[in-house]
N, C-alpha and C positions, 0 to 999 in steps of 0.2 A: 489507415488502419480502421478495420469495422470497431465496431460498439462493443463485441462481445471479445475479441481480441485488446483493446484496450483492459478491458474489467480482467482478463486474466492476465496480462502482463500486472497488473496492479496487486492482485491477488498472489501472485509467484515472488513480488518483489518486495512486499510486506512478508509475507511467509520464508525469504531468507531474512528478511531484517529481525522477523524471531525466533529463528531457528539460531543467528550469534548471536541475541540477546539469553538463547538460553542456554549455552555453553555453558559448562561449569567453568566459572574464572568470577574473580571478585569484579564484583559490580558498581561501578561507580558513574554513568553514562545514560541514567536510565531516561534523561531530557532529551540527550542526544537521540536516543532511541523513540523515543516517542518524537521527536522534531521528524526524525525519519519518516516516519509511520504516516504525521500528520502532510508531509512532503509526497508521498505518497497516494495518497487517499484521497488529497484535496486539489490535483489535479482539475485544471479547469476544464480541458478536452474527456477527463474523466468521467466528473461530474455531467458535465452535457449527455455523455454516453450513459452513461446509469439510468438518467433523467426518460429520454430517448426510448430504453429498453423496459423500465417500468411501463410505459406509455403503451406498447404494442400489445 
């Protein structure tokens, strides 16, 4: 997967992680959501590709 296809799968799958975080429904998850997020984001293939893409 290129660099720029990474960052947007990353970006689509944090952007559903809060789009159910922002349902109306009582909120009690908000670690789990953020565990998500940080699950996400901190991706080591990600990271390199971010890194990578700054760089050009």
């Amino acid at each position: 997967m290129q660099d720029e296809e990474l960052a947007l799968k990353a970006v689509s799958d944090a952007q559903r992680i809060l789009e159910e975080y922002l349902k109306p429904q009582p909120r009690n998850n908000e670690r789990a959501i953020l565990d998500q997020l940080v699950e996400v984001l901190e991706r080591p293939d990600l990271i390199v590709a971010v890194g990578r893409m700054h760089h050009r």
